[in-house]
C-alpha positions in Angstrom: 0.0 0.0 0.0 1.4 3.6 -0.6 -0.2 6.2 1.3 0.0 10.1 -0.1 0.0 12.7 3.1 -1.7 16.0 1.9 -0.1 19.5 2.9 -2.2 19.9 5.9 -1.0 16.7 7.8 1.5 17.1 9.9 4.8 15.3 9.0 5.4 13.5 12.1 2.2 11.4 12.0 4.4 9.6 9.4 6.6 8.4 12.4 3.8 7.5 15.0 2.2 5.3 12.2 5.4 4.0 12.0 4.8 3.1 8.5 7.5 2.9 5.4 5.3 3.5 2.9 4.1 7.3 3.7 5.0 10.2 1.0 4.4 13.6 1.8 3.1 15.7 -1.1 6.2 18.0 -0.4 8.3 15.4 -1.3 6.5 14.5 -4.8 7.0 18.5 -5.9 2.9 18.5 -5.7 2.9 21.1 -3.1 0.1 23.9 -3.8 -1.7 21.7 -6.7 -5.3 22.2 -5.1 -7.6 18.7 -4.7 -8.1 17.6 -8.0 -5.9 17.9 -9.8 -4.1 16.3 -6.7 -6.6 13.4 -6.5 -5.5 12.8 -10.1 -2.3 13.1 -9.8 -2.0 10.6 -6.6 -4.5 7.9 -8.8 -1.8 8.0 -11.7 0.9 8.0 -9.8 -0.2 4.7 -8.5 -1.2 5.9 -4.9 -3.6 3.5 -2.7 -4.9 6.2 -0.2 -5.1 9.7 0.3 -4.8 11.3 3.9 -6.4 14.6 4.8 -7.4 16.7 7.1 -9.4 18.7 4.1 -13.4 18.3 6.0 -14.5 19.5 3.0 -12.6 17.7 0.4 -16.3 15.4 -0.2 -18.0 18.8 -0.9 -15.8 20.4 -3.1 -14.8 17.1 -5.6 -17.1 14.5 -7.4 -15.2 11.1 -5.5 -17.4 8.7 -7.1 -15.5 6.4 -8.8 -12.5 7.2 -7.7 -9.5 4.5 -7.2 -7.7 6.2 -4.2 -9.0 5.7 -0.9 -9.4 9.0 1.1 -8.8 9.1 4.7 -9.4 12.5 6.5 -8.9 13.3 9.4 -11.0 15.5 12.1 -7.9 17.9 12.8 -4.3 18.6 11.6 -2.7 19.7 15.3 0.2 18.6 15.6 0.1 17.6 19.4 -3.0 15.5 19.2 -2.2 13.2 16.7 -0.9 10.8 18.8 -4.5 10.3 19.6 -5.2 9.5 16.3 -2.8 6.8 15.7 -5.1 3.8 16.9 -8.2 4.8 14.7 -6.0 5.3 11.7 -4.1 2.3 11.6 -6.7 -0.2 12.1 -8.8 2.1 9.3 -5.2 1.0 6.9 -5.6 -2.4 7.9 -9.1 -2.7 6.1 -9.4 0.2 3.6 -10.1 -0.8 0.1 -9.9 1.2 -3.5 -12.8 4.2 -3.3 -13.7 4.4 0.2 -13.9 7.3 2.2 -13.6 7.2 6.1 -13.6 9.9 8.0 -12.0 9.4 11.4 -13.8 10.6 14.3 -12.6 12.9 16.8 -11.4 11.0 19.8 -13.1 10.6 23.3 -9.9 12.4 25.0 -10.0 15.3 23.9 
């Protein structure tokens, strides 16, 4: 599985997943290409999932049909996303092409 982080997530959530397989946009030279062209871009590329902290992203593109998986997330701060971890990883463990999951905000906070 290769995963695509959009601008907005914070880079060390790529460590807490503890995952090899995490690009940051940054690092592809997509930095500032707006959603769809970046949805695009990340389904030729050969990307499996998308993750976001865009809560609009469902409102703003058409994602039916759609190859990549989206995962967004309910906030980018960078000190909570340890909290996040758990729901993430076991939503990566079952994700499949097109699906969208939203993760919820956790009880802690």
């Amino acid at each position: 599985m290769t995963i695509l982080f959009d601008e907005g997530v914070p880079r060390q959530l790529r460590r807490l997943l503890g995952r090899d397989d995490i690009i940051l946009v940054d690092e592809r030279g997509w930095k500032g290409i707006k959603n769809g062209m970046l949805l695009q871009l990340a389904e030729e590329s050969g990307f499996d999932v998308l993750i976001t902290a865009d809560q609009n992203l469902k409102y703003q593109q058409n994602l039916k049909g759609r190859k990549i998986a989206i995962v967004v997330l309910p906030y980018n701060r960078r000190k909570s996303m340890p909290l996040l971890v758990p729901s993430i990883s076991e939503v990566l463990k079952q994700i499949g092409p097109g699906a969208y999951v939203e993760i919820p905000r956790p009880a802690q906070m």
